[in-house]
C-alpha positions as CSV (number, residue, x, y, z in Angstrom):
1,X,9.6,-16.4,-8.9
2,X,7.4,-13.5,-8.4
3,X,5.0,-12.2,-10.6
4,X,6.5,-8.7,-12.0
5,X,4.6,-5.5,-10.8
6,X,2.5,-4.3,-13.3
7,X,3.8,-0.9,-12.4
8,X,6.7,0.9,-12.8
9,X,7.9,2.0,-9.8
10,X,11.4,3.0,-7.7
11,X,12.6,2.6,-3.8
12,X,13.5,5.6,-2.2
13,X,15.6,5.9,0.7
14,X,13.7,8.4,3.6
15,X,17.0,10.4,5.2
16,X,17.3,10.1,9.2
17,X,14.3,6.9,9.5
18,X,16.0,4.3,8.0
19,X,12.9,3.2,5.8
20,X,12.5,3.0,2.4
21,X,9.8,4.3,0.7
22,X,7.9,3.2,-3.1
23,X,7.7,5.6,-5.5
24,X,4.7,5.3,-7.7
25,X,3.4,6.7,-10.9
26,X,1.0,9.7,-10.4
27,X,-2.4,7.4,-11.1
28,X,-1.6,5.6,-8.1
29,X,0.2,7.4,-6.4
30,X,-2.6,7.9,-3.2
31,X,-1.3,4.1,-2.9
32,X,2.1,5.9,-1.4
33,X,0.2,6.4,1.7
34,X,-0.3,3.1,2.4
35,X,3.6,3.1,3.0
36,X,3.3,6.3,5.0
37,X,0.6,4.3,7.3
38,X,2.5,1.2,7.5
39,X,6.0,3.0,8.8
40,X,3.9,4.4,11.5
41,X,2.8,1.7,13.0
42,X,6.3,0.1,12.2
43,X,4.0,-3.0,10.1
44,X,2.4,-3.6,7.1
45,X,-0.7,-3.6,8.6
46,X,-3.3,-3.8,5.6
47,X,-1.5,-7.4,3.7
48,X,-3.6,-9.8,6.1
49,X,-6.9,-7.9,5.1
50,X,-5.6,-8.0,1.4
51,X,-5.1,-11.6,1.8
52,X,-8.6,-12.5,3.5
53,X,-10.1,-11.6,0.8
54,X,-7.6,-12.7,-1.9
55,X,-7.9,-15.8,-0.3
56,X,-11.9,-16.2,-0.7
57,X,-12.3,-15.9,3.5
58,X,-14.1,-12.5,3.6
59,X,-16.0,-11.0,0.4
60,X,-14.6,-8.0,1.2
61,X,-13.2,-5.7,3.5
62,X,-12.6,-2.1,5.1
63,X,-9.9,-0.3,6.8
64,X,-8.1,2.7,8.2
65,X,-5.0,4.1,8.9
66,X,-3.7,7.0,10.1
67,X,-3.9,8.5,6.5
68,X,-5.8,6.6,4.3
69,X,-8.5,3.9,4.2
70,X,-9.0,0.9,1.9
71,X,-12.5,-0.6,0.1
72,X,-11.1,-3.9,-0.7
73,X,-12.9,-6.7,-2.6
74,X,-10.8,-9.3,-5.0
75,X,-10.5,-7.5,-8.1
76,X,-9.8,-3.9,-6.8
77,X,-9.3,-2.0,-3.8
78,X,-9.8,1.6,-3.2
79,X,-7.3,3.6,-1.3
80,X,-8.8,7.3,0.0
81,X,-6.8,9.5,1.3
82,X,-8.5,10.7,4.4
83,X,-5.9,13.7,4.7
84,X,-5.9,15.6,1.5
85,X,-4.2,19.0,0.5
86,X,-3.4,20.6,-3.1
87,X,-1.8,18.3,-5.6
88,X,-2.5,15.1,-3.7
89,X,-4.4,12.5,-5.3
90,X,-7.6,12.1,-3.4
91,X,-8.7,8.3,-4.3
92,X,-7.5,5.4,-7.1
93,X,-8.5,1.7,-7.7
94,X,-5.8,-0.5,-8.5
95,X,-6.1,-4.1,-8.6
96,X,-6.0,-6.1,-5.2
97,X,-3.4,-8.4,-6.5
98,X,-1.2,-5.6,-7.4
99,X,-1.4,-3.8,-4.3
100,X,-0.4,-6.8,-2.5
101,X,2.8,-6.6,-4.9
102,X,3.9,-2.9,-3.5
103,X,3.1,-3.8,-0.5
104,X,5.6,-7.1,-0.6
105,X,8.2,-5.2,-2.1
106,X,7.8,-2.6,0.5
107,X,8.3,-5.4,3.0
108,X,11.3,-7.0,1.2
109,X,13.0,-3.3,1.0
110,X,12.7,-2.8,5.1
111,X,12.6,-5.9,6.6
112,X,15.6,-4.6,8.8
113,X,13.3,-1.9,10.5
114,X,10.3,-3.6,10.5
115,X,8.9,-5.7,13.5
């Protein structure tokens, strides 16, 4: 069984694209890009990254999307948001391991749209 998400958190249904998105709470919620970023290029495309470095193969590592970019070492990762406008949250840390949580469950919720 999987560790709980320290989190709380809710699945959302997007009308008319068939994904679904996380809904987080407002201290991380720049981490709701990420989800943005991964339906566009129809992956999750940041969890091998994540898992380099949770793994011990790369100190650390840095990438970009199409909306935000991630600082990611093995305690915390940094997720920017490279697009921002009023009342969006510009930056947050949240711990690697955690991320790799949302970004699971985000997997598990749209595995029937998902390459």
């Amino acid at each position: 069984m999987k560790d709980e998400l320290k989190y709380k958190y809710s699945v959302v249904e997007v009308p008319n694209s068939g994904y679904k998105r996380i809904k987080l709470p407002d201290e991380i919620s720049a981490v709701e890009l990420l989800i943005y970023d991964m339906e566009s290029f129809r992956e999750p495309i940041f969890i091998d990254f994540i898992n380099k470095v949770l793994s011990g193969e790369s100190n650390g590592e840095c990438i970009g999307g199409n909306v935000c970019a991630l600082m990611i070492s093995s305690d915390f990762t940094k997720v920017t948001n490279n697009f921002i406008t009023d009342g969006m949250q510009e930056s947050c840390m949240i711990e690697t391991t955690e991320l790799k949580k949302i970004i699971e469950i985000w997997i598990t919720e749209n595995k029937e749209v998902l390459r």
